[in-house]
C-alpha positions as semicolon CSV with decimal commas, in nm:
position;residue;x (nm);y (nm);z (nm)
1;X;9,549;12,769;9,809
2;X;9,709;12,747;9,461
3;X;9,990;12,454;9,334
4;X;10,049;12,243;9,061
5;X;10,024;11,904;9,198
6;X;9,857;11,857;9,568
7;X;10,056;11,536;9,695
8;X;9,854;11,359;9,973
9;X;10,054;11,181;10,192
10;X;10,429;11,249;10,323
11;X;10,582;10,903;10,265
12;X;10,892;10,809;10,068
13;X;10,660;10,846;9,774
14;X;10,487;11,151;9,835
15;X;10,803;11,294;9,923
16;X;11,059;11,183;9,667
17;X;10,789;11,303;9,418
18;X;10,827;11,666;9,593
19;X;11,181;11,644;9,550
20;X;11,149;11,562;9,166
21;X;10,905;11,794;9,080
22;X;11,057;12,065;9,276
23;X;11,416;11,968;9,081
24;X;11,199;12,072;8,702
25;X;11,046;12,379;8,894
26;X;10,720;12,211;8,961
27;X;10,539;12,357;9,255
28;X;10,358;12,102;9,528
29;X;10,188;12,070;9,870
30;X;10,218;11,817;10,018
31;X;9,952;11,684;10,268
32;X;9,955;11,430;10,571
33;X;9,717;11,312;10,834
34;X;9,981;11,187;11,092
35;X;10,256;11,430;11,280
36;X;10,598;11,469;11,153
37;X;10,731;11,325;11,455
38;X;10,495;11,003;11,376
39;X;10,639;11,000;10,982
40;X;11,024;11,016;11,109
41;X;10,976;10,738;11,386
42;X;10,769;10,503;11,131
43;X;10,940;10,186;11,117
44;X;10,980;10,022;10,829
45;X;11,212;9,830;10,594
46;X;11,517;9,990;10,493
47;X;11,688;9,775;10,147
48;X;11,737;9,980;9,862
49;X;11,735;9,920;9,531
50;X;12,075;10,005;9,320
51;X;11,842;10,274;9,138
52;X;11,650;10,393;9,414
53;X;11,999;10,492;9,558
54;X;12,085;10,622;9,253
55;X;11,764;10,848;9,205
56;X;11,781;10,977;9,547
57;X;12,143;11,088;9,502
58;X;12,096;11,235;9,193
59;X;11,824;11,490;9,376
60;X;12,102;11,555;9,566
61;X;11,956;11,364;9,871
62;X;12,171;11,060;9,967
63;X;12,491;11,242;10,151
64;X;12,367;11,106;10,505
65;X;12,234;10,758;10,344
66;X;12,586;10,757;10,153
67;X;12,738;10,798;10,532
68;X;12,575;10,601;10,725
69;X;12,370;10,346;10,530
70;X;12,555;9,986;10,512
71;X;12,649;9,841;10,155
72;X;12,553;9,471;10,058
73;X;12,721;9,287;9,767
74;X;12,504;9,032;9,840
75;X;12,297;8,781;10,080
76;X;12,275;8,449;10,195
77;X;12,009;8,166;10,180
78;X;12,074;7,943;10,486
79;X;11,877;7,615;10,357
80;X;11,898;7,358;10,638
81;X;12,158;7,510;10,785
82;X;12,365;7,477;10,471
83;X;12,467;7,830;10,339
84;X;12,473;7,964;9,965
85;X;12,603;8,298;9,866
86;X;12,474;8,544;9,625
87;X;12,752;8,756;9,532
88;X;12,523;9,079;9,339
89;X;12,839;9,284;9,242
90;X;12,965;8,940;9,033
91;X;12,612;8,829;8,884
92;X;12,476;9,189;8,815
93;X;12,787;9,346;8,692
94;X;12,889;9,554;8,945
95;X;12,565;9,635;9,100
96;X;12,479;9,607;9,514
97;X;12,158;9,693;9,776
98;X;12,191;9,957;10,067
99;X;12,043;9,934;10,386
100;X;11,942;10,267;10,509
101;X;11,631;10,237;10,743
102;X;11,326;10,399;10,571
103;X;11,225;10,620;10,858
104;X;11,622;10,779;10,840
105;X;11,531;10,849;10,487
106;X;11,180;11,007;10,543
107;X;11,361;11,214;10,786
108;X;11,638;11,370;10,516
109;X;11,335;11,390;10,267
110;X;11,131;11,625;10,522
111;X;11,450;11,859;10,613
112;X;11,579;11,909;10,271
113;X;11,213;11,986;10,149
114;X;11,099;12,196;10,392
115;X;11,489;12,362;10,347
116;X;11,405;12,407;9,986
117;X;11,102;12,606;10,117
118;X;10,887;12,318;10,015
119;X;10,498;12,288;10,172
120;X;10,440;12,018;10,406
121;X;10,114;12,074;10,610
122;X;10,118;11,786;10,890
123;X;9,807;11,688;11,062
124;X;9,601;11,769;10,779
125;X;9,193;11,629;10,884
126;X;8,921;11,501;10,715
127;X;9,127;11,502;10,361
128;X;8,900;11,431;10,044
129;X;8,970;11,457;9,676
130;X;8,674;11,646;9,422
131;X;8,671;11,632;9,071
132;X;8,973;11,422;8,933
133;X;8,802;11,353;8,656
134;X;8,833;11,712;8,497
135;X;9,102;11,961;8,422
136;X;9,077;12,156;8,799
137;X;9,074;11,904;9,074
138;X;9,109;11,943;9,437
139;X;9,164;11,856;9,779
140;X;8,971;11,967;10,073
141;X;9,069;11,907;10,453
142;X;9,100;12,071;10,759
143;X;9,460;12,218;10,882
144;X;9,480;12,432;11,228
145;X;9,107;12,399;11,321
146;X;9,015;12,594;10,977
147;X;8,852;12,422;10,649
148;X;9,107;12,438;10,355
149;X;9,125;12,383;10,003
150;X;9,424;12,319;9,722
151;X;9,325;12,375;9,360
152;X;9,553;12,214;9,196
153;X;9,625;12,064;8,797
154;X;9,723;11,720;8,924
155;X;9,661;11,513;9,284
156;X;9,908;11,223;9,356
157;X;9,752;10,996;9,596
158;X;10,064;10,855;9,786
159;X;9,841;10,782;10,174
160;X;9,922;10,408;10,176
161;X;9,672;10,098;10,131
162;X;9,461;10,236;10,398
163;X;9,456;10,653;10,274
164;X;9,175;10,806;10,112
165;X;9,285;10,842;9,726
166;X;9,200;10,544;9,607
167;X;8,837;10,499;9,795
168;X;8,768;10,828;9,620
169;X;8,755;10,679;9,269
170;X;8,430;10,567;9,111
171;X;8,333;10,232;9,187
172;X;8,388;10,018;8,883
173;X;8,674;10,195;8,734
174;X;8,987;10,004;8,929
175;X;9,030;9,643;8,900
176;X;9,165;9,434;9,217
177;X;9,422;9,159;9,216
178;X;9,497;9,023;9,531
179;X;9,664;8,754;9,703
180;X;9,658;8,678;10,111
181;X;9,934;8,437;10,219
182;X;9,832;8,159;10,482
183;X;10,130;8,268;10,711
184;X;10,284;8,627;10,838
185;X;10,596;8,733;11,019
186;X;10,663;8,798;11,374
187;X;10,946;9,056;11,383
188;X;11,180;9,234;11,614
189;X;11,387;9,518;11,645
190;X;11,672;9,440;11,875
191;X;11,980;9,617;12,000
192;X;12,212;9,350;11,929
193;X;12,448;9,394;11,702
194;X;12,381;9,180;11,336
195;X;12,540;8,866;11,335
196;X;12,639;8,884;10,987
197;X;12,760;9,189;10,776
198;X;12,468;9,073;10,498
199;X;12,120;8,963;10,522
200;X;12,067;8,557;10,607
201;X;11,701;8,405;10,463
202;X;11,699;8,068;10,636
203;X;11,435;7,789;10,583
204;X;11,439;7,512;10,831
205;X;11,182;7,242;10,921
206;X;11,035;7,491;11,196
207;X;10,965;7,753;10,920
208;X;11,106;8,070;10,770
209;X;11,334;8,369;10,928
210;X;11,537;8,617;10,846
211;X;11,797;8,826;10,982
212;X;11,871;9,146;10,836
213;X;11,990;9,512;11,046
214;X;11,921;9,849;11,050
215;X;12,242;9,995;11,221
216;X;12,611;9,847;11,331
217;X;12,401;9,834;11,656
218;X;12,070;9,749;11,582
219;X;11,951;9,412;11,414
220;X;11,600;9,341;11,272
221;X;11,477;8,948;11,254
222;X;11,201;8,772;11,171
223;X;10,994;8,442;11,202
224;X;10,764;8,302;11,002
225;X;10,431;8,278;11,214
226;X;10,052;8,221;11,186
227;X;9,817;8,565;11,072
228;X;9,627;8,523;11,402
229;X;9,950;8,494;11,619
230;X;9,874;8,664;11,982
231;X;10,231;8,880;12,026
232;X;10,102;8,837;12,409
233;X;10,241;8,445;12,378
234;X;10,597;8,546;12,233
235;X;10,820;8,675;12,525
236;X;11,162;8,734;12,450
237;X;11,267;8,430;12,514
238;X;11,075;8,234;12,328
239;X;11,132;8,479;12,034
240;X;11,562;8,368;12,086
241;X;11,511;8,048;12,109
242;X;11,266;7,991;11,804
243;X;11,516;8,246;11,648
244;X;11,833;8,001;11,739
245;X;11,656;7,703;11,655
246;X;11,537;7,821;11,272
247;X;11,880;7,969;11,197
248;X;12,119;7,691;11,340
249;X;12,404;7,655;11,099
250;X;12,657;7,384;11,013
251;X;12,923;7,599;11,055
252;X;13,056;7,742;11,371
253;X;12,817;8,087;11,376
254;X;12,649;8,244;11,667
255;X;12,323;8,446;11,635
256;X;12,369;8,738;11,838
257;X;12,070;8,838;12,093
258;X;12,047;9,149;12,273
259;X;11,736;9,349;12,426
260;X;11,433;9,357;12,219
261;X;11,291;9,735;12,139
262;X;11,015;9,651;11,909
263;X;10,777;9,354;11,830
264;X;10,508;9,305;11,634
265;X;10,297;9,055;11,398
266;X;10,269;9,151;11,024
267;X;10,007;8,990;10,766
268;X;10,111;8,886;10,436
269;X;9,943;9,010;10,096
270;X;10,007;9,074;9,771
271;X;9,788;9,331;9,595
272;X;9,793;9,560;9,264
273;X;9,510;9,811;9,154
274;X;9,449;9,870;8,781
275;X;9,459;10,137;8,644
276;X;9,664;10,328;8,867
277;X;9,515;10,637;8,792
278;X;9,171;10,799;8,721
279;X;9,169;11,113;8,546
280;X;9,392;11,363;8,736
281;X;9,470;11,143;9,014
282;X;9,778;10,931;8,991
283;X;9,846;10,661;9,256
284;X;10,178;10,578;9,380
285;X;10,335;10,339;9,627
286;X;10,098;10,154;9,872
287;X;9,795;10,299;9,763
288;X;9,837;10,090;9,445
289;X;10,044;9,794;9,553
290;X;10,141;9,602;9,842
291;X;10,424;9,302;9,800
292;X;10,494;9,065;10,094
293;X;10,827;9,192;10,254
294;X;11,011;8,892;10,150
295;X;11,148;9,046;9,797
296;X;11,217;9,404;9,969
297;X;11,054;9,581;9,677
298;X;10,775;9,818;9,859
299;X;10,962;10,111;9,873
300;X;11,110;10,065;9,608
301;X;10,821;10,018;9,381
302;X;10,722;10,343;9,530
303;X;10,987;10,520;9,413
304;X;10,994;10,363;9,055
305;X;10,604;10,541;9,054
306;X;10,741;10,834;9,100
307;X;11,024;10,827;8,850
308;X;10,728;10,775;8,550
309;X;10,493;11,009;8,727
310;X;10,773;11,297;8,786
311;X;10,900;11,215;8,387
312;X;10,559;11,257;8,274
313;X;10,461;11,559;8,453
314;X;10,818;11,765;8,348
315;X;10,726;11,625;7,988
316;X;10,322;11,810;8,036
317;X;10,432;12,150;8,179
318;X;10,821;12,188;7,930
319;X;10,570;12,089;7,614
320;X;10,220;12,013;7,667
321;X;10,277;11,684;7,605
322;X;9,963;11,465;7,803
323;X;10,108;11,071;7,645
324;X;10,297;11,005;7,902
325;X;10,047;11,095;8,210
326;X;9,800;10,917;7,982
327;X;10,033;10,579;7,981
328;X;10,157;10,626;8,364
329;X;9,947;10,324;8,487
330;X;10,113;10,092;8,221
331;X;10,455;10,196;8,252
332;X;10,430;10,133;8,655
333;X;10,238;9,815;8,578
334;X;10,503;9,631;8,419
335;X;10,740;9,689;8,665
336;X;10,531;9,645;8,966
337;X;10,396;9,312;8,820
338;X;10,806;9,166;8,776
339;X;10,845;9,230;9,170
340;X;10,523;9,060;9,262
341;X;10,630;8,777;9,024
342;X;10,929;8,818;9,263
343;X;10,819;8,846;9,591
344;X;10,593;8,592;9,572
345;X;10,818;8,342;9,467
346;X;11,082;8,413;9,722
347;X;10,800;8,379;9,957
348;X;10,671;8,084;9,862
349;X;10,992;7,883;9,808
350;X;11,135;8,021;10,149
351;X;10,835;7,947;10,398
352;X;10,723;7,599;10,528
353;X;10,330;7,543;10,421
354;X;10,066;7,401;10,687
355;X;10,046;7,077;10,441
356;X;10,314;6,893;10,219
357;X;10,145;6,918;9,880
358;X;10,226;6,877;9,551
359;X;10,277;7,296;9,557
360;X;10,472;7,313;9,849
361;X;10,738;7,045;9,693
362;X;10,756;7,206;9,365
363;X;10,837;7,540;9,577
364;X;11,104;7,293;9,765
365;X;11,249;7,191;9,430
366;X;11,259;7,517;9,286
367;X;11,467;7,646;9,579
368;X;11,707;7,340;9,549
369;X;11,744;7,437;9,175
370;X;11,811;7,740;9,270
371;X;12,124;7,748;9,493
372;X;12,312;7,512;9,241
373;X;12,215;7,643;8,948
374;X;12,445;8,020;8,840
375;X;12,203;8,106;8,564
376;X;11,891;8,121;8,885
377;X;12,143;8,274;9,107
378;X;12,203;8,541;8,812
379;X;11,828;8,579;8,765
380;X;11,748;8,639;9,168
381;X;12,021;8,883;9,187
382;X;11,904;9,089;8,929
383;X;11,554;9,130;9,059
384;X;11,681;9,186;9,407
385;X;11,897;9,486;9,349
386;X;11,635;9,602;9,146
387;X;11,505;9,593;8,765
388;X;11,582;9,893;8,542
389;X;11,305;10,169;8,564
390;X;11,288;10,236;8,218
């Protein structure tokens, strides 16, 4: 097999980079390990960005997100059960957050390519990358119990922190920064409907939770919790009650419960490769970053890697020009460095540390600042719905 770029992995990054390169007549295949019933039944976190709305309806792409996803001018920090609003539309001039649950999106990314006659070959085995380092890389793997090969000009390794794109560069070449938080979140998927129409981050002596939704009719919470938590000792109703307890306002407010669907313990890390590329292979997404969920900035970090990849590939094959595959990595990097700044210091101001040191006041102080202070309201609300690409 013959393409332009051989995209490994059919995430929202491998597959908004489809769509892109597809929309400046760039030809791809894209390649993934896992079923496509697995990728459209993925769970995972659904806010997006003001531009990552934007990008995905200027492919064209958003008319079921635009339908069905749920528009937030804002959230709420419930601090003792005290609660402070953080109207986005009024500090960001105009600007908001959509929640459209990623898995809903991966599964209008997969029809419209495949509609556009687009290559996705699911179940693809045994996938390894050769020669990224000169001017005709490829991909080998195995697809319907035969051994396959893409040649191909460019390989964007999208396959998450665990794929096999960035293992396959040199050792030495890619510098690790990393970050493991002391605490991780036990969350649920519920069908309850959410007991507010925006997303409540509460910290309370017992620790951190959130409450945010998917649907009108499903909600998704979470509570702080140790890395080592057994799910085994968290029944349902121990999950409401720990649930009612952290969130307990001052006001008259009732937390909604309903049965739980999902459950699950998730570590916290924070974690950035550099450079994001070797040679002909460009990383994007989790493969070269990982925030803690707190900020809501993994997807869309993902798709800000794709806007300078797909820019700098349409610049290569219109002109020839190679500057702007050549500066890829720092043109993600400053971006993807602002929303770990980010989401580690909404994590660390919003979750209760195992000891009361000098840290974990300043992180206390900081968060009191905060809430009174328009100028740091301004300043959060700008990073949450999402920094400027450019």
């Amino acid at each position: 097999m013959r393409t332009q770029v051989g995209i490994v992995g059919a995430g929202p990054a491998g597959l908004l980079l489809s769509h892109v390169l597809h929309q400046h007549g760039i030809e791809s295949i894209i390649l993934e390990d896992r079923t496509r019933e697995y990728c459209e039944n993925r769970i995972r976190a659904g806010v997006l960005e003001h531009g990552t709305v934007k990008m995905i309806n200027d492919l064209s792409l958003g008319e079921r997100m635009m339908r069905e996803g749920l528009i937030h001018n804002g959230i709420y920090f419930r601090i003792y059960g005290r609660d402070y609003h953080f109207n986005f539309p009024e500090l960001t001039g105009g600007k908001y957050i959509t929640v459209y649950s990623q898995h809903e999106l991966v599964k209008d990314l997969i029809a419209a390519r495949l509609a556009f006659g687009g290559q996705i070959l699911f179940e693809a085995k045994d996938v390894t990358v050769h020669d990224p380092e000169t001017s005709a890389p490829s991909i080998r793997f195995q697809h319907d119990g035969k051994s396959q090969k893409i040649e191909c000009d460019f390989i964007a390794g999208c396959d998450g922190f665990h794929g096999v794109c960035r293992p396959s560069v040199p050792a030495g070449v890619l510098q690790v920064f990393e970050h493991v938080y002391q605490f991780a979140w036990l969350g649920i998927l519920a069908q309850a409907a959410p007991s507010c129409d925006e997303l409540i981050y509460s910290r309370s002596s017992r620790g951190f939770a959130l409450l945010s939704m998917r649907t009108p009719e499903i909600s998704r919470l979470y509570l702080q919790c140790r890395p080592d938590e057994d799910i085994n000792e968290w029944p349902d109703e121990r999950i409401w009650e720990e649930l009612q307890l952290r969130v307990k306002s001052n006001d008259a407010w009732t937390l909604k419960e309903g049965p739980v669907l999902q459950k699950g313990v998730t570590g916290m890390r924070s974690f950035v490769i550099e450079p994001m590329q070797y040679g002909r292979l460009f990383l994007l997404g989790d493969a070269a970053h990982i925030v803690p969920p707190t900020g809501a900035k993994g997807l869309n970090l993902a798709a800000g890697d794709v806007h300078f990849l797909g820019k700098a590939l349409e610049a290569f094959y219109r002109t020839g020009r190679s500057d702007l595959l050549d500066g890829y990595s720092q043109s993600c990097l400053g971006r993807v460095w602002k929303a770990q700044r980010f989401s580690w210091w909404m994590t660390s101001m919003l979750h209760r540390f195992d000891k009361e040191d000098f840290l974990a006041k300043l992180h206390l102080a900081d968060l009191q600042f905060l809430v009174t202070s328009r100028g740091a309201m301004q300043a959060l609300a700008e990073n949450y719905v999402g920094l400027p690409f450019e």
